[in-house]
ZADO-1210 file (C-alpha; in nm, 4 decimals, padded with zeros to 6 digits):
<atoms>
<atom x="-00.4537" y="01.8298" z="-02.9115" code="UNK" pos="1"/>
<atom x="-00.4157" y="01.6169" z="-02.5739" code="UNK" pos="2"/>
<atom x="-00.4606" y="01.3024" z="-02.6169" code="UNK" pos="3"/>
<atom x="-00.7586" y="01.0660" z="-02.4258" code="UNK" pos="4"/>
<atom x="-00.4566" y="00.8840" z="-02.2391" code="UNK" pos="5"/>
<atom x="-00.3206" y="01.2217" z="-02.0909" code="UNK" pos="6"/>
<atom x="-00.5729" y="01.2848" z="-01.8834" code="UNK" pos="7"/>
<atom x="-00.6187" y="01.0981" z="-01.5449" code="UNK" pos="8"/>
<atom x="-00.9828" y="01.0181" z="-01.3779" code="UNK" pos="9"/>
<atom x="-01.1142" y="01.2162" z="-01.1241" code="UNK" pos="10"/>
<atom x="-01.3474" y="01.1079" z="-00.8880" code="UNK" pos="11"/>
<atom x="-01.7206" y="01.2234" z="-00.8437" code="UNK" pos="12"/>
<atom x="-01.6720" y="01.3829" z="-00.4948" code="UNK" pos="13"/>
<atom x="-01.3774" y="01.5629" z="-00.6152" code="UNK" pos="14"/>
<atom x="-01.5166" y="01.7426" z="-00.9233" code="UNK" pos="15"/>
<atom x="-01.7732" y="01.8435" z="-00.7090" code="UNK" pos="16"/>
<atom x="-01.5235" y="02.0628" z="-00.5337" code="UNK" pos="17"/>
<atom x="-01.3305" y="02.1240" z="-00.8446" code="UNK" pos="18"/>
<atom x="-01.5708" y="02.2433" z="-01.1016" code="UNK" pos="19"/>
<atom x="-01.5733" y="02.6364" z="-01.1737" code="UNK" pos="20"/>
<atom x="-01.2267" y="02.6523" z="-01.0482" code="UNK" pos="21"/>
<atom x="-00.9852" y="02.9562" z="-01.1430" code="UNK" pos="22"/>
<atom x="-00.6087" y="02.8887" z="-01.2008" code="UNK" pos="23"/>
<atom x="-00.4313" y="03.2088" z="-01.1958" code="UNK" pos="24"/>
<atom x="-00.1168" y="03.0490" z="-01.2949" code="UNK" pos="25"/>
<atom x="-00.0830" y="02.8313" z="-01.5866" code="UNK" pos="26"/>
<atom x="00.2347" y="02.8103" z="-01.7839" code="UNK" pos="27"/>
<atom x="00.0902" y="02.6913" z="-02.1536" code="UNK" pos="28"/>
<atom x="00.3318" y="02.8406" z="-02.4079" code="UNK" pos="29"/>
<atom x="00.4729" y="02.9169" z="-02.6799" code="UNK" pos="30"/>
<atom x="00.7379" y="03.0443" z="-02.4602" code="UNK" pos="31"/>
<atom x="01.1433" y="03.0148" z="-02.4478" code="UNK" pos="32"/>
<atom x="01.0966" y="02.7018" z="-02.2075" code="UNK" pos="33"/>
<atom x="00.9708" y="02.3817" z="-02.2984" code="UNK" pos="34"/>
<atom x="00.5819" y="02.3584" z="-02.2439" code="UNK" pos="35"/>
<atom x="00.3413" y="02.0533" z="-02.2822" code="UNK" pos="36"/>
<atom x="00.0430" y="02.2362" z="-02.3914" code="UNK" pos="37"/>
<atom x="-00.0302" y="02.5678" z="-02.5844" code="UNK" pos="38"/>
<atom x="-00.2858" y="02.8260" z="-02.4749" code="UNK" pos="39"/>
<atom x="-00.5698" y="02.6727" z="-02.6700" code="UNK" pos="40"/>
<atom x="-00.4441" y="02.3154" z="-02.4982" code="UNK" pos="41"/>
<atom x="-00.4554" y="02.4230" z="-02.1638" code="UNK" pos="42"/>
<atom x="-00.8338" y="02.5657" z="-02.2353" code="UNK" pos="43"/>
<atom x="-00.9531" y="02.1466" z="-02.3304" code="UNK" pos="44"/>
<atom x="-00.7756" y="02.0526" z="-01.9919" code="UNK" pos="45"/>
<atom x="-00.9440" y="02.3276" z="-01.7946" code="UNK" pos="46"/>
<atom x="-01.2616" y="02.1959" z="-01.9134" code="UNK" pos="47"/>
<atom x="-01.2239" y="01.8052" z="-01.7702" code="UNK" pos="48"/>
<atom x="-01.3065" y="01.9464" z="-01.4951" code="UNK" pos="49"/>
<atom x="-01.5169" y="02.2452" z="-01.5557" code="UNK" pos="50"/>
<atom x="-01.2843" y="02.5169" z="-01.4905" code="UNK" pos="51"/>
<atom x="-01.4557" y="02.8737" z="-01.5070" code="UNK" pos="52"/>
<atom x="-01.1476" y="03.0201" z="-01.6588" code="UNK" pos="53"/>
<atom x="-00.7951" y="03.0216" z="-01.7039" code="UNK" pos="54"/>
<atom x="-00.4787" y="03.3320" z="-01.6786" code="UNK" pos="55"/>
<atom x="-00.1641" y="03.2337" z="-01.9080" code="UNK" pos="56"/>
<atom x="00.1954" y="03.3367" z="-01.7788" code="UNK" pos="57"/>
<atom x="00.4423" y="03.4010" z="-01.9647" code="UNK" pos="58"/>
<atom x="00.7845" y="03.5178" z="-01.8003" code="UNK" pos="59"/>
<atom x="00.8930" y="03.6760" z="-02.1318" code="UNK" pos="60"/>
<atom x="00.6189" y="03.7842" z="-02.3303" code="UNK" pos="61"/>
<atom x="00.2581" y="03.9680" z="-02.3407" code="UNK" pos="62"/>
<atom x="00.0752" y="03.6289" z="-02.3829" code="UNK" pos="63"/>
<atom x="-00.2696" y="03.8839" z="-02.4821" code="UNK" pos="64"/>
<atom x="-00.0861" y="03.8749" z="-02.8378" code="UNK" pos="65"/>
<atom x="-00.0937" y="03.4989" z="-02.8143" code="UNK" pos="66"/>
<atom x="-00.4502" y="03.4746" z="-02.7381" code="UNK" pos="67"/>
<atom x="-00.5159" y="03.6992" z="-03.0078" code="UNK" pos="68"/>
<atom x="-00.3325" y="03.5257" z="-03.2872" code="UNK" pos="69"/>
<atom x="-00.5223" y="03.2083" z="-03.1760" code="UNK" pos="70"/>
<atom x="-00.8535" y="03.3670" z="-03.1204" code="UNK" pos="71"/>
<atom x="-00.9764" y="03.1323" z="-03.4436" code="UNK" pos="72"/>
<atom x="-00.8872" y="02.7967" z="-03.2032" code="UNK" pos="73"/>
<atom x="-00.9965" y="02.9698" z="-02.8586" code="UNK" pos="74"/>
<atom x="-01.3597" y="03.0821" z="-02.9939" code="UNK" pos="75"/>
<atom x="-01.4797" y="02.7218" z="-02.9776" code="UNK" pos="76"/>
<atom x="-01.2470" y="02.6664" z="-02.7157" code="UNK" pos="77"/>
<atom x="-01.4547" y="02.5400" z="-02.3609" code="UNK" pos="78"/>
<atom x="-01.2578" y="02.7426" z="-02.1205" code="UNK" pos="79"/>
<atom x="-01.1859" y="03.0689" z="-02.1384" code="UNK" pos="80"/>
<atom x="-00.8510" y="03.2098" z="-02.1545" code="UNK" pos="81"/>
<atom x="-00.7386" y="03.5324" z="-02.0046" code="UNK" pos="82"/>
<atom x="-00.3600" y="03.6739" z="-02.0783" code="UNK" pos="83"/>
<atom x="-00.1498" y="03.9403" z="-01.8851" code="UNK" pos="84"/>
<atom x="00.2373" y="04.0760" z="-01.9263" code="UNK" pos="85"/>
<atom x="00.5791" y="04.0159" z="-01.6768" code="UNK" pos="86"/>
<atom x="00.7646" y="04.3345" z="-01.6759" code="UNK" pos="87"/>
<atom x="01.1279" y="04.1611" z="-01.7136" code="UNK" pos="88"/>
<atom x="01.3929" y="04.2680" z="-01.9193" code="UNK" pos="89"/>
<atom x="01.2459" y="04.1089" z="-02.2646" code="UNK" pos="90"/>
<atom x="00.9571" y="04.3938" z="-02.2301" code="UNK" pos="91"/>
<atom x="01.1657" y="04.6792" z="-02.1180" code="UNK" pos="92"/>
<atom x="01.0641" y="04.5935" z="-01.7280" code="UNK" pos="93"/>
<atom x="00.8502" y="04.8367" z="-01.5479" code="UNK" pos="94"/>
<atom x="00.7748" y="04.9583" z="-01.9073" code="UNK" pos="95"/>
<atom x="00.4144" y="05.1722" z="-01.9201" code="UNK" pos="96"/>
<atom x="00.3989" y="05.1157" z="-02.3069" code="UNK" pos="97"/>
<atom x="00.3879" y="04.7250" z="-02.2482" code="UNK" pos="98"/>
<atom x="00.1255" y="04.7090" z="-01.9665" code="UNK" pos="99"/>
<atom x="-00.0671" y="05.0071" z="-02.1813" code="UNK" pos="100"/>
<atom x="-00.0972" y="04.7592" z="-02.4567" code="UNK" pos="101"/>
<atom x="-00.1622" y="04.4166" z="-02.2594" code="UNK" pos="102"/>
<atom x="-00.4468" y="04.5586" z="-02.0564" code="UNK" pos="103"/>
<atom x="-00.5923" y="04.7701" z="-02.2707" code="UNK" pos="104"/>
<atom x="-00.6250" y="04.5297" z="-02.5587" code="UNK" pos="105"/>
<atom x="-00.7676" y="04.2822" z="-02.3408" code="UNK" pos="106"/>
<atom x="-00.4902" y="04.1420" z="-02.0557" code="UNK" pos="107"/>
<atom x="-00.5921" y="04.0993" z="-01.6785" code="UNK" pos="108"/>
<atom x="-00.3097" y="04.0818" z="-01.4794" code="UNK" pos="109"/>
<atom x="00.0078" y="04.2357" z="-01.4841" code="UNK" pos="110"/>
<atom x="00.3484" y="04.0342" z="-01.3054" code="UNK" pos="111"/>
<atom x="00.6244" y="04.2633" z="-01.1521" code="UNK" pos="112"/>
<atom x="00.9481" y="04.1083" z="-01.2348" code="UNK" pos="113"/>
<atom x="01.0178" y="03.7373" z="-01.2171" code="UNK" pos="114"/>
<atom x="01.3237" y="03.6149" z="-01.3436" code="UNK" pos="115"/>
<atom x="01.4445" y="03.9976" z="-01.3540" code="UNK" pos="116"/>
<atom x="01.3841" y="03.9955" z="-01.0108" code="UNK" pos="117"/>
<atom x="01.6868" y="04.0066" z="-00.8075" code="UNK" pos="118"/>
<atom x="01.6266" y="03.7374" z="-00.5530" code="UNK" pos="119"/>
<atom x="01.4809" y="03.5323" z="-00.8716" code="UNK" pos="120"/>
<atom x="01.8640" y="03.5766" z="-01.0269" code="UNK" pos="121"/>
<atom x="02.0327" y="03.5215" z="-00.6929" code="UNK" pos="122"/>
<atom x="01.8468" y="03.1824" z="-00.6561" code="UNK" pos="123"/>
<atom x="01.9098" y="03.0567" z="-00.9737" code="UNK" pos="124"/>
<atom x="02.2946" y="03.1814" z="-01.0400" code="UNK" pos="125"/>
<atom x="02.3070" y="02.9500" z="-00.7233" code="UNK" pos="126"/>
<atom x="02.1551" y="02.6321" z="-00.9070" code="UNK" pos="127"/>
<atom x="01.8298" y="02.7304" z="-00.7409" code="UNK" pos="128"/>
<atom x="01.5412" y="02.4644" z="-00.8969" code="UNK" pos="129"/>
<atom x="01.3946" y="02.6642" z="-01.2118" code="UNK" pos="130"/>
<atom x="01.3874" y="02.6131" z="-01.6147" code="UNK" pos="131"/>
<atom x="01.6932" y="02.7483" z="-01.8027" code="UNK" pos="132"/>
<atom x="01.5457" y="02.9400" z="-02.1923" code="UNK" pos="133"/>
<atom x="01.6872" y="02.7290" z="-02.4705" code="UNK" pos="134"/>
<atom x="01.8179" y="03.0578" z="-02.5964" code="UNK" pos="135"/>
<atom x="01.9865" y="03.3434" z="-02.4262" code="UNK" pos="136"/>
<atom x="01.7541" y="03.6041" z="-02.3994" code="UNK" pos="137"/>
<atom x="02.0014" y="03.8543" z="-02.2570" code="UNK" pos="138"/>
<atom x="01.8392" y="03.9435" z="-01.9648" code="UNK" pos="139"/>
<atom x="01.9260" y="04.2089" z="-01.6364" code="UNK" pos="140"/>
<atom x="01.8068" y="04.2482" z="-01.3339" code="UNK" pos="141"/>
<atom x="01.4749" y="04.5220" z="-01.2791" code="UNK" pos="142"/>
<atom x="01.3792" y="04.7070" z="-01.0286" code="UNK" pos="143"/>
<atom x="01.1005" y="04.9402" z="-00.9197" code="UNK" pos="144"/>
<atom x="01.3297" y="05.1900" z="-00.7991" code="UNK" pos="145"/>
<atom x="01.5245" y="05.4812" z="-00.9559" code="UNK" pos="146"/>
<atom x="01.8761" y="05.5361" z="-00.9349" code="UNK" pos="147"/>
<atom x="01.7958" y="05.7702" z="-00.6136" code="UNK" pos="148"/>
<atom x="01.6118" y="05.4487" z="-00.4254" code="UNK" pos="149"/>
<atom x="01.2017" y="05.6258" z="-00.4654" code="UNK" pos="150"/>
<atom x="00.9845" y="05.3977" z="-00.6708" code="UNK" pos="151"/>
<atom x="01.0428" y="05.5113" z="-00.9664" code="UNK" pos="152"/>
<atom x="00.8344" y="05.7482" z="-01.1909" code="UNK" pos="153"/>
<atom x="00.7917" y="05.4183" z="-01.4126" code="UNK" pos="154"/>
<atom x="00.6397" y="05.1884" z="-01.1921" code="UNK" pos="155"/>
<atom x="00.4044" y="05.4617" z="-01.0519" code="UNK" pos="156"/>
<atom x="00.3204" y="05.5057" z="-01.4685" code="UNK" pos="157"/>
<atom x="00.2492" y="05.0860" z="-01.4551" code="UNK" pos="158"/>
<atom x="00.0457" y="05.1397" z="-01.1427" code="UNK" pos="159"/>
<atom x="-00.1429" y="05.4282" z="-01.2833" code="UNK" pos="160"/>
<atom x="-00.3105" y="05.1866" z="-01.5693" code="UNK" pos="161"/>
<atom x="-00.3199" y="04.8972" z="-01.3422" code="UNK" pos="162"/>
<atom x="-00.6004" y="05.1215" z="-01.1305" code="UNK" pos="163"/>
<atom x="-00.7202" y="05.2769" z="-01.4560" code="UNK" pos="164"/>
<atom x="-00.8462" y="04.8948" z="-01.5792" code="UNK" pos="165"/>
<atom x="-00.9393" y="04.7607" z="-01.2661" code="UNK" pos="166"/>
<atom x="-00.6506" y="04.4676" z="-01.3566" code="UNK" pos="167"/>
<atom x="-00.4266" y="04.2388" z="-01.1301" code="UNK" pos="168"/>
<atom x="-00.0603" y="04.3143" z="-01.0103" code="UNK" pos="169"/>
<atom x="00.1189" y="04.0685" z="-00.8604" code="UNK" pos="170"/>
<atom x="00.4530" y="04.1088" z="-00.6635" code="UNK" pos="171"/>
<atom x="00.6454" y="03.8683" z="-00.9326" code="UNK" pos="172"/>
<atom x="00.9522" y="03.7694" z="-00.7305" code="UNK" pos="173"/>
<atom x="01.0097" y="04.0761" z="-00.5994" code="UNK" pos="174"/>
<atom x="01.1752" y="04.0953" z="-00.2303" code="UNK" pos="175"/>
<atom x="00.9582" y="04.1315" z="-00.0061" code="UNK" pos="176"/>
<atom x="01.0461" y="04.4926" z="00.0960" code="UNK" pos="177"/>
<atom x="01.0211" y="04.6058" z="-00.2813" code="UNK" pos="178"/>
<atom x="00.6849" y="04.4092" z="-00.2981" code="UNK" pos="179"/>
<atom x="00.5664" y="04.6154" z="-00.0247" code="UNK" pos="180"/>
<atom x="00.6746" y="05.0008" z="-00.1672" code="UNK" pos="181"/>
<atom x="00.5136" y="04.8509" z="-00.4601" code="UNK" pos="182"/>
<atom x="00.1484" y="04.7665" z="-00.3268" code="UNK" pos="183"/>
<atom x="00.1663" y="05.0555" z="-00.1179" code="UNK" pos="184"/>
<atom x="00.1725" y="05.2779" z="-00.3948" code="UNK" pos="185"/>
<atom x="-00.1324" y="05.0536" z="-00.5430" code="UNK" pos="186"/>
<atom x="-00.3198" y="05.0971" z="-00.2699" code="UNK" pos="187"/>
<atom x="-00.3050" y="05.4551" z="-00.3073" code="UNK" pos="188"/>
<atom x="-00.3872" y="05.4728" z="-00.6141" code="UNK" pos="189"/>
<atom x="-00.7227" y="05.2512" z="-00.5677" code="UNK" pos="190"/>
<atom x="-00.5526" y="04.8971" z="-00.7129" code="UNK" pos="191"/>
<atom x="-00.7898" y="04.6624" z="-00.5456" code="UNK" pos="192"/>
<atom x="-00.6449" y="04.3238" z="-00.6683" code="UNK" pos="193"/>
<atom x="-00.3067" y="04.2367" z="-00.5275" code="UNK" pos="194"/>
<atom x="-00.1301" y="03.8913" z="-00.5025" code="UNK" pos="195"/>
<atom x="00.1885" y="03.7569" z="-00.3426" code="UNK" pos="196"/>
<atom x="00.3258" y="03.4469" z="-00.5260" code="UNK" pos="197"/>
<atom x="00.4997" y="03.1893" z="-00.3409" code="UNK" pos="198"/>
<atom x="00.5757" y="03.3514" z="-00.0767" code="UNK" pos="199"/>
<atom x="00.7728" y="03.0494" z="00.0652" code="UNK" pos="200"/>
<atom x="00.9694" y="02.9822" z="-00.3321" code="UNK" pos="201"/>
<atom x="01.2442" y="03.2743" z="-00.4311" code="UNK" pos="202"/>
<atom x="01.0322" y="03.5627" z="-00.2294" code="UNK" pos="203"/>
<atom x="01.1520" y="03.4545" z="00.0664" code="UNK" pos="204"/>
<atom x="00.9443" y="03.6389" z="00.2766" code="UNK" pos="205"/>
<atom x="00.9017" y="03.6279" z="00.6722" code="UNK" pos="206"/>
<atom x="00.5875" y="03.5923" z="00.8607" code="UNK" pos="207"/>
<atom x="00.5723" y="03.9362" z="00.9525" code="UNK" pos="208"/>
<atom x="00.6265" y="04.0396" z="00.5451" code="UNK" pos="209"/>
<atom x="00.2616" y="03.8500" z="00.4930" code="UNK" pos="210"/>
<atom x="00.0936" y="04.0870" z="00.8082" code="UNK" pos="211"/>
<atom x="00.2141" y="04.3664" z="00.6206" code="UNK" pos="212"/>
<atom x="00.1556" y="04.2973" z="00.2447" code="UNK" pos="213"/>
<atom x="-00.2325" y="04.1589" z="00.3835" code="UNK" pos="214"/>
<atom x="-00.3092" y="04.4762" z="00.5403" code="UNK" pos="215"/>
<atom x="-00.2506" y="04.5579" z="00.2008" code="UNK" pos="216"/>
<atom x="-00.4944" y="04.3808" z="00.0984" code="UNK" pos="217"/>
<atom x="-00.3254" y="04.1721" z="-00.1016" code="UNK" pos="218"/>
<atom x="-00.3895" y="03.7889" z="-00.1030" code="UNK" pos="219"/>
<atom x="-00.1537" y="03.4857" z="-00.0642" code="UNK" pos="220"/>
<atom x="-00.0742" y="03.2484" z="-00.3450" code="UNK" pos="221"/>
<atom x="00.0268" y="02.8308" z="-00.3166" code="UNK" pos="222"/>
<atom x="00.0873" y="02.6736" z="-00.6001" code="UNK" pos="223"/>
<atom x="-00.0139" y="02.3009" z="-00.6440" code="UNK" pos="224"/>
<atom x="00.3419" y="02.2642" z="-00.8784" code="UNK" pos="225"/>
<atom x="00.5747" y="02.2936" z="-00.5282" code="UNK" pos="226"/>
<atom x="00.3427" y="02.0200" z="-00.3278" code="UNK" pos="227"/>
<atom x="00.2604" y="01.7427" z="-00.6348" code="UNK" pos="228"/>
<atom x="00.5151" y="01.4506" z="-00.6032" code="UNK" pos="229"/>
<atom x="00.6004" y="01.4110" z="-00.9996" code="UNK" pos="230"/>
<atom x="00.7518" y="01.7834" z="-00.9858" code="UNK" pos="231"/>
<atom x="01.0600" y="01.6261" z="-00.7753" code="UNK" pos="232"/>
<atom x="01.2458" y="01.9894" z="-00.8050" code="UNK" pos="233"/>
<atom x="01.0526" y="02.1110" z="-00.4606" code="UNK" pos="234"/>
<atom x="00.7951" y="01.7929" z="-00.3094" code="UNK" pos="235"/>
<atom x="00.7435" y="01.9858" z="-00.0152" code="UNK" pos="236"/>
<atom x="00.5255" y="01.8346" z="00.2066" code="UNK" pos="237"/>
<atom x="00.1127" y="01.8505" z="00.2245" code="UNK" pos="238"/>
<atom x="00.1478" y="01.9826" z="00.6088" code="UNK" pos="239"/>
<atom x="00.3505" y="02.2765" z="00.4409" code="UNK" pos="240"/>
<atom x="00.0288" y="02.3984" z="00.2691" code="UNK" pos="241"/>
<atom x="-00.2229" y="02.3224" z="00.6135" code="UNK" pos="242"/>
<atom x="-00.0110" y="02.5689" z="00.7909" code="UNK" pos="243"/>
<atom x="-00.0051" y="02.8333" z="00.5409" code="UNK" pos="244"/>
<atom x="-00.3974" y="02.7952" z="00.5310" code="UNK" pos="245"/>
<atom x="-00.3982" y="02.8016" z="00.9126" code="UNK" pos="246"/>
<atom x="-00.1849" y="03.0957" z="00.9142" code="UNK" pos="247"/>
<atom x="-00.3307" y="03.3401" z="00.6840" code="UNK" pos="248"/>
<atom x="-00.7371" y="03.1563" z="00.6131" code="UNK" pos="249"/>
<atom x="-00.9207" y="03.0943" z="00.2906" code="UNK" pos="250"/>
<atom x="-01.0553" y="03.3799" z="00.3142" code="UNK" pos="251"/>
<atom x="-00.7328" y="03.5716" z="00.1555" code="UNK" pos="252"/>
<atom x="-00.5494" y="03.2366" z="00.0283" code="UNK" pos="253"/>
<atom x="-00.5171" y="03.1211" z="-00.3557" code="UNK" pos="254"/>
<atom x="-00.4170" y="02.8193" z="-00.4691" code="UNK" pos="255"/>
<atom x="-00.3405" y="02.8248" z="-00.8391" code="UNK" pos="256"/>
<atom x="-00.1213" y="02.5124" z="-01.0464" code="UNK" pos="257"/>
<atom x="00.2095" y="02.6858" z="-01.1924" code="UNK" pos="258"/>
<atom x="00.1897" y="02.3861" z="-01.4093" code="UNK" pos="259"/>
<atom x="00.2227" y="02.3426" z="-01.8063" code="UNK" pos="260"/>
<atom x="00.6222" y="02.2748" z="-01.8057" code="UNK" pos="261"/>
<atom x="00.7005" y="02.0111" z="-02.0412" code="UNK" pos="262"/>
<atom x="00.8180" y="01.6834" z="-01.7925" code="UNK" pos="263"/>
<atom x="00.5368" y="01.8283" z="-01.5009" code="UNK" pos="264"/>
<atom x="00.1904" y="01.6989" z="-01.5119" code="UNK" pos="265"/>
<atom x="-00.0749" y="01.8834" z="-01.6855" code="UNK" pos="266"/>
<atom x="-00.2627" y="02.1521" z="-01.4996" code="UNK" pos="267"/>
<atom x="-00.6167" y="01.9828" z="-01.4278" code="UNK" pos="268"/>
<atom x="-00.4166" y="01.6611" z="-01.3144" code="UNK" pos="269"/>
<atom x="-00.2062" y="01.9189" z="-01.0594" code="UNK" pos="270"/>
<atom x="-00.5488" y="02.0320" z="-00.9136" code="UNK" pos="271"/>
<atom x="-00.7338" y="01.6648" z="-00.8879" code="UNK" pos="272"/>
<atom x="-00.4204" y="01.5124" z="-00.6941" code="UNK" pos="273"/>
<atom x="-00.3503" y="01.8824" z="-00.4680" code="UNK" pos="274"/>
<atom x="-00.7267" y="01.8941" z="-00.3974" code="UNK" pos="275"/>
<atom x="-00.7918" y="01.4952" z="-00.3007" code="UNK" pos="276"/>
<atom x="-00.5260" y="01.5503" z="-00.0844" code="UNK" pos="277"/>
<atom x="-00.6515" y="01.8429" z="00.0936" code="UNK" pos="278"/>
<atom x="-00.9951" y="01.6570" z="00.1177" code="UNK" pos="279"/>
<atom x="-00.8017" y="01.4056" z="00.2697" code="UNK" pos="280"/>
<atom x="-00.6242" y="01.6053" z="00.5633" code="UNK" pos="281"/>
<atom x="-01.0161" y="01.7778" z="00.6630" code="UNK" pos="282"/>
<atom x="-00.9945" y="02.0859" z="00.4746" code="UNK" pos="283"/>
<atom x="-01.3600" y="02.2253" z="00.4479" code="UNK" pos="284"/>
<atom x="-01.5632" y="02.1649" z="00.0773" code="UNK" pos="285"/>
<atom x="-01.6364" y="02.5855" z="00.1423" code="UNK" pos="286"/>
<atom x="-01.3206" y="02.6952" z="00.2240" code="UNK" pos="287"/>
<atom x="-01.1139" y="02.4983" z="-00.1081" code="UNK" pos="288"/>
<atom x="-01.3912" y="02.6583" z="-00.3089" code="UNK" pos="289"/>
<atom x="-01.3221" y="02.9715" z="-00.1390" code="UNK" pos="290"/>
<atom x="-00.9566" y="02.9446" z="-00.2554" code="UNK" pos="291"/>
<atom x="-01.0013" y="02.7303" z="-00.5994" code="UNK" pos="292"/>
<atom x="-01.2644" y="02.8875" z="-00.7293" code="UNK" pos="293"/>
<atom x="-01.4219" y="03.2571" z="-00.5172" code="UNK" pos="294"/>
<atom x="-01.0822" y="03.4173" z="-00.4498" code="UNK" pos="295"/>
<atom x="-00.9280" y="03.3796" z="-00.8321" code="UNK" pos="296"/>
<atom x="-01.2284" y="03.4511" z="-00.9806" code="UNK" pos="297"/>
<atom x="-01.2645" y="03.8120" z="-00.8121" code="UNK" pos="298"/>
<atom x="-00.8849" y="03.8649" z="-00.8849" code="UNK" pos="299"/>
<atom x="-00.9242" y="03.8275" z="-01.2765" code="UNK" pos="300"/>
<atom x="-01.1935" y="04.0591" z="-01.2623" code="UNK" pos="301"/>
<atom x="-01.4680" y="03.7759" z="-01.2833" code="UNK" pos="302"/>
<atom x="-01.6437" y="03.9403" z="-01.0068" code="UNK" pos="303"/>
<atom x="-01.6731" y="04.2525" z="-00.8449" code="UNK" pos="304"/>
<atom x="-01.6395" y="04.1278" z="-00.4530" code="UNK" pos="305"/>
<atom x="-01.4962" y="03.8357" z="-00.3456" code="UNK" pos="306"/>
<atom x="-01.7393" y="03.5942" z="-00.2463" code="UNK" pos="307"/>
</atoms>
């Protein structure tokens, strides 16, 4: 377990704002790239600071199988600890067998392609700031299309459970125009929760991309990993994040860590320095909750409505 020593203090008026967050995006392993916690890790973090509940990513894997092979460690565990599948090329990518079996054994969310994504490969095969696997895991790019350029029979398979359990899809690192043939085929089939991940980080997509995928009804995910100043592969700055908030309002914004990486600070220290800070610069108590805590918690399925 964590040690006492790995954890840093958080102040009063902070937990305040912090406690019964959601982080959609935590990055405990196992998985091919070096991690700093496990699943069962990440839920003791979570709970310094009361965290209402936790989603594990894994690029590679369905991390539901994880959860179950440490359901022994997580059933005393504080926080609790929700798992999804990333349709890249180590699950067959836009595969309806592996989304059949990670939602309907338990999963919440399901990732389109991320590092099978094409602009995900493009950024990196240009020394683009991501983890490398320790192992090659043979991997190609995926699409949602067919060979004739429809969205292929497939993805519309994926979509199909996606509505059937109520679950989460995000856009992965999908261009944006594929992101948006994919969540308009979710919204017509019913798929209520929809996310766009860092939308400024491989996605690459334009200001007029966000209008579109928002009347969607999708909402907008920042990630506290691309603003903290001990993950020196991005440091953008703080006003990066105000203008984002500005832009699209708490009302449809997330803010989730993308933190676990072996090197990067843990996930609960990502959210007490991202959160001080945004106290700092005037953002409202209500509207961080709104994006911290409201937002991620009707996305996993916590609630029915967003608050």
């Amino acid at each position: 377990m964590l040690s006492a020593e790995d954890a840093r203090p958080v102040s009063p008026a902070v937990l305040k704002v912090l406690t019964g967050a959601v982080d959609l995006h935590c990055h405990s392993g196992p998985s091919p790239f070096p991690r700093r916690l496990n699943h069962v890790e990440a839920s003791y973090d979570a709970a310094r600071i009361g965290m209402r509940a936790i989603l594990v990513k894994s690029h590679h894997h369905n991390t539901v199988m994880d959860l179950l092979a440490m359901s022994t460690w997580l059933a005393d565990a504080p926080t609790p600890v929700y798992g999804g599948v990333a349709l890249n090329t180590e699950v067959g990518g836009m595969n309806p067998s592996a989304v059949a079996m990670s939602l309907r054994m338990g999963g919440r969310c399901v990732w389109a392609p991320t590092v099978s994504a094409r602009p995900h490969i493009d950024h990196h095969s240009h020394g683009g700031d991501f983890p490398s696997a320790a192992i090659d895991l043979l991997e190609k790019e995926e699409s949602i299309f067919d060979e004739s350029g429809e969205v292929s029979a497939d993805t519309a398979a994926v979509v199909d459970i996606v509505a059937e359990t109520g679950a989460l899809l995000t856009g992965g690192h999908l261009d944006p125009e594929s992101m948006k043939a994919l969540f308009s085929v979710a919204e017509s089939k019913g798929v209520r929760r929809l996310l766009v991940q860092h939308p400024d980080f491989i996605v690459g997509a334009s200001d007029a991309d966000i209008e579109e995928l928002l009347r969607f009804g999708a909402y907008i995910e920042h990630e506290i990993a691309m603003y903290h100043p001990e993950v020196t592969a991005i440091g953008w700055p703080i006003q990066q994040l105000l203008d984002w908030i500005d832009r699209v309002g708490p009302e449809r914004t997330v803010i989730s860590s993308d933190l676990g990486q072996k090197g990067n600070p843990l996930p609960v220290d990502g959210y007490i320095y991202l959160i001080g800070a945004l106290l700092d610069h005037g953002v409202a108590e209500k509207d961080i909750r709104r994006m911290i805590a409201a937002n991620p918690a009707y996305l996993l399925g916590l609630e029915d409505k967003p608050s």
